[in-house]
C-alpha beads as a LAMMPS data file, in Angstrom:
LAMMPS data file: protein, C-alpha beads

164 atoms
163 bonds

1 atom types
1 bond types

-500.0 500.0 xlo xhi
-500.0 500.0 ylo yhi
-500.0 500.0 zlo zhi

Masses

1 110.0

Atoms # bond

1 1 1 2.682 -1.996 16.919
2 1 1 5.316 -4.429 17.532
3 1 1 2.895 -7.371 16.188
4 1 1 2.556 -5.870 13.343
5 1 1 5.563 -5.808 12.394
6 1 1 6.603 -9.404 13.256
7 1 1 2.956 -10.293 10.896
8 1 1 5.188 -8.489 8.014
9 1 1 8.497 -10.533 8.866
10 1 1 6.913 -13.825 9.193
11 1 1 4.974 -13.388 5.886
12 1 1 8.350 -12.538 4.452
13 1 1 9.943 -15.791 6.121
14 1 1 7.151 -17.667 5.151
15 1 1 7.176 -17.179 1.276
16 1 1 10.813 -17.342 1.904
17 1 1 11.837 -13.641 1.242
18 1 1 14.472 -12.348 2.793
19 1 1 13.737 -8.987 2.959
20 1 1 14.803 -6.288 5.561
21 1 1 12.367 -4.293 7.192
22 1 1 13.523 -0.933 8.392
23 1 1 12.721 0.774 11.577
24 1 1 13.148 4.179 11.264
25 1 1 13.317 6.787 14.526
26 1 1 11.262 9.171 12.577
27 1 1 7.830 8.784 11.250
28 1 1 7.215 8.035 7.332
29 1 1 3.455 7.910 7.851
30 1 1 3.618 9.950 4.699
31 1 1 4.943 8.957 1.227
32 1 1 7.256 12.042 1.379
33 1 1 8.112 11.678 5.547
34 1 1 8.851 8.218 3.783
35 1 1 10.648 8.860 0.983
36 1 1 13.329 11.394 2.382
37 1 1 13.501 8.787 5.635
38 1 1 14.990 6.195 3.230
39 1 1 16.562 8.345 0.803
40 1 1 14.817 7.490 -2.509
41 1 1 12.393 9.229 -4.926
42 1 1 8.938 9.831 -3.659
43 1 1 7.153 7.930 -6.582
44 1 1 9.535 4.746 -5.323
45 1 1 6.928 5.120 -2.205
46 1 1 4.404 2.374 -2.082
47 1 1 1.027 3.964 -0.455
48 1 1 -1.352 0.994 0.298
49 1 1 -4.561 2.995 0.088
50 1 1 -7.886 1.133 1.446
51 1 1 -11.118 1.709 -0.447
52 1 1 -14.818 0.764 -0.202
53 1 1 -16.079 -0.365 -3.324
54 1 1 -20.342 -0.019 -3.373
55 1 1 -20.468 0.514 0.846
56 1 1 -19.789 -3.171 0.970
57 1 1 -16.489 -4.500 -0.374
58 1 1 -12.599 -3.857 0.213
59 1 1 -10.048 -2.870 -2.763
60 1 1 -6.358 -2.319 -1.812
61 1 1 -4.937 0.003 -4.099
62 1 1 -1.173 0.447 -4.270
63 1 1 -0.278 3.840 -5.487
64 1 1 3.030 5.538 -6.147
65 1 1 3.823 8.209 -3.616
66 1 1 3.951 10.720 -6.013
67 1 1 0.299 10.162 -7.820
68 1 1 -3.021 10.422 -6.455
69 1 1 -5.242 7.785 -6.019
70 1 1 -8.529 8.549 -8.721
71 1 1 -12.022 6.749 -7.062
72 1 1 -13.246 7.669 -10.244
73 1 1 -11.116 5.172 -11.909
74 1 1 -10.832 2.654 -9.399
75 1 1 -14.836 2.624 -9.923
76 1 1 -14.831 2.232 -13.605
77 1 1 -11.597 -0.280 -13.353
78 1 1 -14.180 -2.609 -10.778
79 1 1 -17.184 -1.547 -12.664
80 1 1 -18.428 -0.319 -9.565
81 1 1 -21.305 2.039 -8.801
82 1 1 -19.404 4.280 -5.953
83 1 1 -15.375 4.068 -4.164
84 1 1 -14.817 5.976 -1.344
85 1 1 -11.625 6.235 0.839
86 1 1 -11.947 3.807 4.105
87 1 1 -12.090 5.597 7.342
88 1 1 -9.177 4.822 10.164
89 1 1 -11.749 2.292 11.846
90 1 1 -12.708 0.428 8.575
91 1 1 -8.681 0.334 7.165
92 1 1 -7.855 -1.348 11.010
93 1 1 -10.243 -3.569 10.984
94 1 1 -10.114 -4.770 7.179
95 1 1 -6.467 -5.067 7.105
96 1 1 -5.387 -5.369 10.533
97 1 1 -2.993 -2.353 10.142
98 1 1 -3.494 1.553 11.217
99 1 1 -3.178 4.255 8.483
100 1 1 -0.005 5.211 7.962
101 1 1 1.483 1.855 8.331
102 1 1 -0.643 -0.024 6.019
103 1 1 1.550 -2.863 4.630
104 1 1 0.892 -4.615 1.080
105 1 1 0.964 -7.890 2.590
106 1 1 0.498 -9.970 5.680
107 1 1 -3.413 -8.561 6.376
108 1 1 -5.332 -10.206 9.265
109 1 1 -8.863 -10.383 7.062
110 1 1 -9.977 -11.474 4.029
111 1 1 -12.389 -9.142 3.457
112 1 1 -10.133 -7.218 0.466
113 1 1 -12.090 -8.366 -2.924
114 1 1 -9.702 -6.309 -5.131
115 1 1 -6.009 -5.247 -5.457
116 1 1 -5.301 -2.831 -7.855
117 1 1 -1.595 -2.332 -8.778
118 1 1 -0.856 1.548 -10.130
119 1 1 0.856 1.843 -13.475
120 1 1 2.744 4.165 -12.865
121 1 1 4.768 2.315 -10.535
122 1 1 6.403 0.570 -13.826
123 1 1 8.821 3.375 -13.640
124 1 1 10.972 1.829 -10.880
125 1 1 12.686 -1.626 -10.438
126 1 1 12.303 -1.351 -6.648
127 1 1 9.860 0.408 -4.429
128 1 1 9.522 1.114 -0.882
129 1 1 6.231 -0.214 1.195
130 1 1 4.921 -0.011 4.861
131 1 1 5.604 -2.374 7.215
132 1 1 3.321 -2.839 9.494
133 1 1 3.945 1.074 11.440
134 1 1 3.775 4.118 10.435
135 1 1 7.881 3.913 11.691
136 1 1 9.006 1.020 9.398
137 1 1 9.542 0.661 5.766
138 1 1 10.798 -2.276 3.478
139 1 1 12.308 -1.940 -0.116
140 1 1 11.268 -4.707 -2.749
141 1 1 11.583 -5.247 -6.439
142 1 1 7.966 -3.641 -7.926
143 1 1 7.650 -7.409 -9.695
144 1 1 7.761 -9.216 -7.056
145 1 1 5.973 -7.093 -4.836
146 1 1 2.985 -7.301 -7.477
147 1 1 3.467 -11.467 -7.449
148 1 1 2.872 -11.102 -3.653
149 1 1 -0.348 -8.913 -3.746
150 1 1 -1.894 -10.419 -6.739
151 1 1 -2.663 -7.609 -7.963
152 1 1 -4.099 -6.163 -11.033
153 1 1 -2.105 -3.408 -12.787
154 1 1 -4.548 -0.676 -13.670
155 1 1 -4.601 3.210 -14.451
156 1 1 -6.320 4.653 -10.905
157 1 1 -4.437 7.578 -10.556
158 1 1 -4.061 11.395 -11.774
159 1 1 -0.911 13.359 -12.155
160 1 1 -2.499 16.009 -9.643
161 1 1 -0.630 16.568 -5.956
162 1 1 -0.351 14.067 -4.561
163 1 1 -1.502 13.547 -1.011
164 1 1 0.697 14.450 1.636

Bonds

1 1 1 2
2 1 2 3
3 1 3 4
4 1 4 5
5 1 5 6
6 1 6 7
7 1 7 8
8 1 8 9
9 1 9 10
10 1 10 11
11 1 11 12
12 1 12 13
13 1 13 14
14 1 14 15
15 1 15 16
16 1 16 17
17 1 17 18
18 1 18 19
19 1 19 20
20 1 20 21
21 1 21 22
22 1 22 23
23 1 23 24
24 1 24 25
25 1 25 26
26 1 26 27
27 1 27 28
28 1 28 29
29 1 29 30
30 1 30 31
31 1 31 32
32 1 32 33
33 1 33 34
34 1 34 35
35 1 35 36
36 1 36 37
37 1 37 38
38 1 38 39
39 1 39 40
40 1 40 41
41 1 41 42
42 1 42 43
43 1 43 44
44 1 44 45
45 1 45 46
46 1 46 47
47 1 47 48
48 1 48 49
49 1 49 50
50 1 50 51
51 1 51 52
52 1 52 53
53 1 53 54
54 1 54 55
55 1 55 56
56 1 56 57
57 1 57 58
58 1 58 59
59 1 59 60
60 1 60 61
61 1 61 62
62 1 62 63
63 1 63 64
64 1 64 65
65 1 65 66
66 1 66 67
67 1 67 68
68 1 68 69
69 1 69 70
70 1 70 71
71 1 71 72
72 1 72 73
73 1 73 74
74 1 74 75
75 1 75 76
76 1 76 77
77 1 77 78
78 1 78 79
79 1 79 80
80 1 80 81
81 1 81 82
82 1 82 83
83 1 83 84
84 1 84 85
85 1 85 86
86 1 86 87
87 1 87 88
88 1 88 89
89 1 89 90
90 1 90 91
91 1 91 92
92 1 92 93
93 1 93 94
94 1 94 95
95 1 95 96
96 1 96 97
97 1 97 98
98 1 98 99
99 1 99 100
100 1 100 101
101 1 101 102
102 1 102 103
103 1 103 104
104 1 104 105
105 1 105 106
106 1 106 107
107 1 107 108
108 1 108 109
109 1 109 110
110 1 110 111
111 1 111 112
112 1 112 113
113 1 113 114
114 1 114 115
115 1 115 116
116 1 116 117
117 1 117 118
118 1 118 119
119 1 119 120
120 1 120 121
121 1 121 122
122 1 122 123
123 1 123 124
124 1 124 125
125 1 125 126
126 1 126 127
127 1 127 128
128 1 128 129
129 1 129 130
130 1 130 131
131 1 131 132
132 1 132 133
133 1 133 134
134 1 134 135
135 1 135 136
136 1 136 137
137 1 137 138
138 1 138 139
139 1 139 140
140 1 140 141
141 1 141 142
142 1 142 143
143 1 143 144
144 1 144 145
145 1 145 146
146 1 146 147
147 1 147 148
148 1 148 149
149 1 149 150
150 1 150 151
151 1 151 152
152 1 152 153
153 1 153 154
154 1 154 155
155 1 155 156
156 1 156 157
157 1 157 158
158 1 158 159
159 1 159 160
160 1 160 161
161 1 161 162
162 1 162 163
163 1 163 164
């Protein structure tokens, strides 16, 4: 887990961020574990959520922690015939991190076609993302975090529960 972490730090070092990752004795594997972990409000919580887009490509979506991600409108956002959530064996091996601990950033493939940024997250000037564990968190401003990924700000969630 340990490299994983140090993938984060040096893409932070790298693009010359100097942001502090936070190891935390208790899981946040969750958005709310997360969330009362650090102290903020659970939308604040960044969930990197891997999808496969028509059984062949990646999308990364980055959802606030209190929304749930919609397939339905990732698929119509990517003009795509069928999403699905990615299993724990395809989010490992297309990102390079396990569920839980997915971070934004510093992936080990380049299979991920698509980023998808979630609206909602407008809300909030900064915003807490995974780090690499499903024990360590980071907090960035949402802008810059969105420079980083690339991403493409689209509606892809609903206002139902979220998951926990």
């Amino acid at each position: 887990m340990a490299k994983s972490i140090d993938r984060v730090r040096d893409f932070f070092r790298s693009n010359n961020l100097e942001i502090e990752i936070h190891e935390l004795p208790d899981s946040t594997r969750t958005a709310q574990l997360a969330a009362e972990a650090v102290g903020c409000e659970l939308g604040q919580i960044v969930k990197s959520l891997v999808f496969v887009l028509d059984e062949r490509d990646t999308v990364l979506a980055f959802v606030a922690g209190d929304r749930r991600a919609d397939p339905f409108k990732i698929a119509r956002t990517l003009y795509a015939s069928t999403v699905r959530i990615a299993n724990a064996n395809e989010v490992r091996t297309r990102t390079g991190f396990a569920i839980g601990g997915v971070a934004p950033v510093a992936h080990t493939s380049d299979e991920i076609k698509a980023k998808l940024f979630d609206d909602s997250l407008s809300r909030f000037e900064t915003v807490w993302a995974a780090a690499g564990t499903p024990h360590s968190v980071f907090p960035i401003a949402r802008q810059t975090l969105l420079e980083l990924t690339g991403a493409q700000i689209a509606e892809i969630t609903s206002r139902e529960e979220p998951d926990q």
